[in-house]
VEXKOL-717849 format. One record per residue (C-alpha): residue in one letter; residue number from 1; x, y, z. Coordinates in steps of 0.2 Angstrom, whole numbers, plus 2048, in hexadecimal, padded with zeros to 3 digits. Layout:
BEGIN
residu;num;xx;yy;zz
A;NUM;X;Y;Z
...
***
This chain:
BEGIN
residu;num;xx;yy;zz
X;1;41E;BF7;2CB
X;2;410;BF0;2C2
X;3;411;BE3;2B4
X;4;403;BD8;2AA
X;5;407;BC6;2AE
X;6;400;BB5;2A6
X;7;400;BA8;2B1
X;8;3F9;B9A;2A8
X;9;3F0;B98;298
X;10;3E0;BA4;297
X;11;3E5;BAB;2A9
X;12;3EF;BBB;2AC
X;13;3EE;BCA;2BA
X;14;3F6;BDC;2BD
X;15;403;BD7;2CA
X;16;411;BE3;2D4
X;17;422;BDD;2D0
X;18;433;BE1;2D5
X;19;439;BEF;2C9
X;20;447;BED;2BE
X;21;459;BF1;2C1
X;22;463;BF2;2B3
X;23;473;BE7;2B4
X;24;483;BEA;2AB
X;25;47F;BF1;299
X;26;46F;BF3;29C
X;27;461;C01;2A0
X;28;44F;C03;2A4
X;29;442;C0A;29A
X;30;430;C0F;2A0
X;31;425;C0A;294
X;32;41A;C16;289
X;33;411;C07;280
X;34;411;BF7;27C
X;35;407;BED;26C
X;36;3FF;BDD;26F
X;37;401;BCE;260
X;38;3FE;BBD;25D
X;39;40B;BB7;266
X;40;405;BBE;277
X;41;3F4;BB9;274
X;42;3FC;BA9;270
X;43;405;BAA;282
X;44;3F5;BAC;289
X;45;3EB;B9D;281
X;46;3FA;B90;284
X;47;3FD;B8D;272
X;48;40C;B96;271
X;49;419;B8A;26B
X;50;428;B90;276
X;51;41B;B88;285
X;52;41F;B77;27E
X;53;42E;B79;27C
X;54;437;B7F;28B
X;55;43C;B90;284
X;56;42D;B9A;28E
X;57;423;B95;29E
X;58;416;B9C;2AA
X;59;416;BA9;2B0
X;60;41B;BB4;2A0
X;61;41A;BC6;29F
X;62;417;BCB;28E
X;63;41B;BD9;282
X;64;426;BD9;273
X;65;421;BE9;26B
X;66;426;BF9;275
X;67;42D;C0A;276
X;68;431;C15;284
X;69;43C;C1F;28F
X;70;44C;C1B;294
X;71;44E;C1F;2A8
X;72;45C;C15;2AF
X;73;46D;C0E;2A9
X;74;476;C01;2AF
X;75;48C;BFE;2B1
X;76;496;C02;29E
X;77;484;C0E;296
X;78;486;C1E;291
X;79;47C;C2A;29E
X;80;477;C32;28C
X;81;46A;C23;28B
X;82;460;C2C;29A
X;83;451;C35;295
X;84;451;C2D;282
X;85;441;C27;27B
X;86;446;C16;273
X;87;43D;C05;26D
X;88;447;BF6;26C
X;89;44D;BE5;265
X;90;443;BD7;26B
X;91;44E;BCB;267
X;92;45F;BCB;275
X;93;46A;BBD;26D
X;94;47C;BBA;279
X;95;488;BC4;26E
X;96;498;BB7;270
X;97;48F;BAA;266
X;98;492;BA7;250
X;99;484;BAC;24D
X;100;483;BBC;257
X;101;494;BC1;251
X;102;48E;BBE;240
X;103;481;BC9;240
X;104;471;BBD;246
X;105;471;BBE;257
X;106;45D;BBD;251
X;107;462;BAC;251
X;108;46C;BA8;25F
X;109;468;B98;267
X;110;46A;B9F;278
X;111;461;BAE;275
X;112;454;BB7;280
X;113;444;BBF;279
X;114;43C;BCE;282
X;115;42B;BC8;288
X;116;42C;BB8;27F
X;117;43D;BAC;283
X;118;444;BA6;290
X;119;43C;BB0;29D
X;120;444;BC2;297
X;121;434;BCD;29F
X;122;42C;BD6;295
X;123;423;BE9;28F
X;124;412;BE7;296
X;125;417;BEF;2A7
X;126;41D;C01;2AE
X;127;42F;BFD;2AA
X;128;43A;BF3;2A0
X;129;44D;BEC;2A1
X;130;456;BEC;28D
X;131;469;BE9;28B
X;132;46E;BFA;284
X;133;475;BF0;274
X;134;463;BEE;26E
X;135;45B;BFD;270
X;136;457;C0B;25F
X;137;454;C1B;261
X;138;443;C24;25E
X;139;443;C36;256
X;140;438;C42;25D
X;141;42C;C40;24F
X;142;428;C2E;254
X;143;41B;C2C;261
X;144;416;C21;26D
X;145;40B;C17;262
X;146;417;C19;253
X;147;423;C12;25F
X;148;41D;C04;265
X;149;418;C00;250
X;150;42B;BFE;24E
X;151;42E;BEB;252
X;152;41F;BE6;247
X;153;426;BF4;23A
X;154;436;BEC;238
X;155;430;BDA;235
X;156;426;BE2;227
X;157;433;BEC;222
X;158;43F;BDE;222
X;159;432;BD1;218
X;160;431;BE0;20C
X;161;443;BE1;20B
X;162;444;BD0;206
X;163;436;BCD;1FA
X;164;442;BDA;1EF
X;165;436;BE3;1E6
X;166;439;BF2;1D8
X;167;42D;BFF;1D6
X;168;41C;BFD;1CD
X;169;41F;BEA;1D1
X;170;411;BE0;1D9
X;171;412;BD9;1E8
X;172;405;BCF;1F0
X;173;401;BCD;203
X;174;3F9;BBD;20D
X;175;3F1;BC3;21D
X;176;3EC;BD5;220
X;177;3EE;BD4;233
X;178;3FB;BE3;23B
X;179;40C;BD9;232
X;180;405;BD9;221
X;181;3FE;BE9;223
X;182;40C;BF1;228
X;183;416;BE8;21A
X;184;409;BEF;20D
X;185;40C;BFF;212
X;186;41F;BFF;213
X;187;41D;BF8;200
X;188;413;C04;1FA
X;189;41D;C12;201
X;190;42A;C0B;1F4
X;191;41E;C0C;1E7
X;192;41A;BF9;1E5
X;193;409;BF3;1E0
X;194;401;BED;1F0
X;195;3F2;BDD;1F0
X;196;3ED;BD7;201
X;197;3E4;BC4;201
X;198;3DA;BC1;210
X;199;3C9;BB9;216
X;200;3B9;BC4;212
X;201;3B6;BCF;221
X;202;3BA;BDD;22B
X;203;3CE;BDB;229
X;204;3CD;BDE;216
X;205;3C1;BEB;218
X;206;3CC;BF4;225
X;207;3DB;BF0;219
X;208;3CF;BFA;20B
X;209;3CC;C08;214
X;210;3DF;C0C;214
X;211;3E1;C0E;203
X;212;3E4;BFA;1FF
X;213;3D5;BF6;1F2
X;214;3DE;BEB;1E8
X;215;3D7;BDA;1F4
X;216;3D5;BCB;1F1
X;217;3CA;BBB;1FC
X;218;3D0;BAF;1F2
X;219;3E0;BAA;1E7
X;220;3E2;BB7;1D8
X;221;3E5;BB0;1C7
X;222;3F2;BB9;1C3
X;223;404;BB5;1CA
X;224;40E;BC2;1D6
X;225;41F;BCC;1D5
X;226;422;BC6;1E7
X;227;416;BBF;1F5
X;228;417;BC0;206
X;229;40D;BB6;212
X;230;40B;BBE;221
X;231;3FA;BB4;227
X;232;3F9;BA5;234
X;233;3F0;B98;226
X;234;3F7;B88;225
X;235;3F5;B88;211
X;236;3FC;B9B;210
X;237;410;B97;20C
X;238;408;B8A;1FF
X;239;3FD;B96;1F7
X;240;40B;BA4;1F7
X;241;416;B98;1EC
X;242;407;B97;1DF
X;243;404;BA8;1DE
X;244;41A;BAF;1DC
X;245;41D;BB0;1CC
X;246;42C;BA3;1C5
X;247;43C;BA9;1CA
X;248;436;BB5;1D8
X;249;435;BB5;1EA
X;250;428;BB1;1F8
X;251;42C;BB6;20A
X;252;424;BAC;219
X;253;424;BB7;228
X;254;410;BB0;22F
X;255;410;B9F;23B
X;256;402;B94;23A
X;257;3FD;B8A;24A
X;258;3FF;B7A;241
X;259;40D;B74;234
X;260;40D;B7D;224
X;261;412;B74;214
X;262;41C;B79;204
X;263;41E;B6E;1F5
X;264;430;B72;1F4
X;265;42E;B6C;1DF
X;266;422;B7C;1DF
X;267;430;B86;1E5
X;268;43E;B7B;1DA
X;269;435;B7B;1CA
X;270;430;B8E;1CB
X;271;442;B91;1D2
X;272;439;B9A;1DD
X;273;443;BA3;1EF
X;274;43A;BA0;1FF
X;275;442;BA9;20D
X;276;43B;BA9;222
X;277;43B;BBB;229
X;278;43E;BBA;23E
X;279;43E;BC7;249
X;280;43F;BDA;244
X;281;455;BDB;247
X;282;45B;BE4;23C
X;283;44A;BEE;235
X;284;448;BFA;245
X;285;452;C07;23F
X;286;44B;C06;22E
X;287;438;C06;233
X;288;43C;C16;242
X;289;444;C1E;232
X;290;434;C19;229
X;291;426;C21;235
X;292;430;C2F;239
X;293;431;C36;226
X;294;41E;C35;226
X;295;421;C29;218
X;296;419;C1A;222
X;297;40B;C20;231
X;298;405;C0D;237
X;299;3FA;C18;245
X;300;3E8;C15;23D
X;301;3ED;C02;240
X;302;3EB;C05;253
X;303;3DA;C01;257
X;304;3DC;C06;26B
X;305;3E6;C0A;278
X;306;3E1;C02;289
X;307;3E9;C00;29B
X;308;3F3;BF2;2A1
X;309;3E2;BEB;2AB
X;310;3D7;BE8;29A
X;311;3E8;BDF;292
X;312;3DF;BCC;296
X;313;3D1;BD3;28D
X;314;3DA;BD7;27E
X;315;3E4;BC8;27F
X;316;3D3;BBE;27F
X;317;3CD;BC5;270
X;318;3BF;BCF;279
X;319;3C2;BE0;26D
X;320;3B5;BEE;270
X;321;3A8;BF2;260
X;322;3AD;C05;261
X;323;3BF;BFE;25E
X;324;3BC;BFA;24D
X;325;3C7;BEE;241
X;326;3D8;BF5;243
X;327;3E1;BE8;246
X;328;3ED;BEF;256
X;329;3EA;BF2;26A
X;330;3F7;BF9;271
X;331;3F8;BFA;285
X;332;3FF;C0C;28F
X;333;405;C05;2A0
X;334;405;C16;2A6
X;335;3F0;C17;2A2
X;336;3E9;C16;2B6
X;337;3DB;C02;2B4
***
């Protein structure tokens, strides 16, 4: 089959690889579509911190972000799988360890991630090998591109969760990139005030365009009901603290490139709750549940859909002008390069 494969930083090639075989618990999907993000362009640079430390190493396949068709199951699956349209967990923790048996196998130490740790292959090619135990569902009324929307959906969905927010309260955003997007929209279906911060620009402007004018290039005056920082700014977590109101919480989901610092008496004086936000286990029911009402359609944040072939283009930052500022590509290994 053919899969997209970096072999080094700033070089990657279409390559024909063994397909799949779906071991014990496991099936194959063929992939509908797959959404590129930072972290595969960070792949592709060589900044990616799991290169440094041992947890990922050339050649990786990427993709994270996926949805497609289950066609093969492996010993102890339900044949009922067969045929299914399903996205999945990126995170595959062991399932005998503490914390997987606890509930955070997000967190397992031993844990693979799909496309990003410890070599489990991931969705940018024909076909892709998932543990049944990881797999959710996709309704009929979710598409491809609303599929592949639903890993990034339930990261926002879970930062939403925990910046516990009431109705008509405000909540402000830092970084209006596809994460803080997609969490503004998840809080404003709930009927929460939404303020986006972000550099002047075409982000903002796209960001307007969907209904958020209440934007902001600099830090407001006034203070926040929650903030969430979903940007990759060194200063952002800081800056989020500022801004919380006393006694109210700030949720970290963004990763700079460099160490970002907190004045822990800023949170301490303000008895401020600062909680990190990994991975979308736990949110992808929620967010399937979340397109498939209608109350939540991320599709406008697609700016195109391309073939594996023009997948080191994207991952490069060479986007097309007729593209626009949306802030998404997703990639359809089906579409002939």
């Amino acid at each position: 089959m053919r899969a997209f494969v970096i072999t080094g930083p700033g070089r990657a090639e279409v390559q024909d690889v063994e397909p799949p075989v779906p071991g014990p618990g496991e099936v194959v999907v063929e992939v509908e579509r797959a959404g590129v993000c930072g972290t595969d362009m960070e792949f592709y640079s060589g900044a990616m911190a799991y290169l440094r430390t041992g947890e990922a190493r050339y050649p990786v396949r990427i993709g994270h972000e996926w949805c497609g068709v289950v066609r093969e199951a492996g010993d102890g699956v339900d044949p009922a799988w067969l045929g299914r349209r399903v996205t999945g967990d990126t995170m595959l923790g062991c399932g005998r360890c503490a914390r997987c048996l606890g509930g955070r196998q997000h967190l397992c130490a031993g844990r693979y991630e799909i496309g990003v740790r410890n070599g489990w292959p991931g969705a940018l090619a024909e076909r892709l090998p998932v543990p049944v135990r990881a797999l959710q569902p996709l309704p009929a009324t979710v598409d491809p591109a609303l599929g592949a929307l639903v890993e990034p959906g339930g990261n926002a969905l879970r930062a939403v969760d925990a910046a516990a927010l009431d109705q008509g309260e405000r909540l402000l955003i830092i970084g209006p990139g596809t994460i803080g997007l997609l969490a503004a929209m998840t809080a404003a279906a709930r009927g929460v005030e939404v303020h986006l911060l972000g550099l002047a620009g075409p982000a903002l402007e796209f960001a307007r365009s969907l209904g958020f004018t209440r934007t902001w290039t600099s830090r407001p005056e006034r203070a926040f009901d929650a903030v969430i920082d979903a940007s990759n700014g060194s200063g952002s977590p800081a800056l989020a603290v500022q801004a919380v109101e006393p006694g109210r919480r700030v949720v970290l989901i963004g990763l700079s490139a460099g160490p970002s610092r907190i004045d822990t008496r800023d949170l301490v004086l303000r008895d401020v709750t600062a909680t990190g936000i990994l991975s979308a286990s736990g949110g992808l029911a929620g967010a399937t549940g979340l397109y498939a009402s209608g109350l939540v359609d991320p599709r406008p944040l697609v700016a195109a859909t391309v073939p594996l072939e023009e997948a080191g283009l994207v991952l490069a930052g060479r986007r097309r002008p007729e593209w626009g500022s949306a802030p998404k590509i997703h990639v359809d290994p089906r579409l002939p390069g």
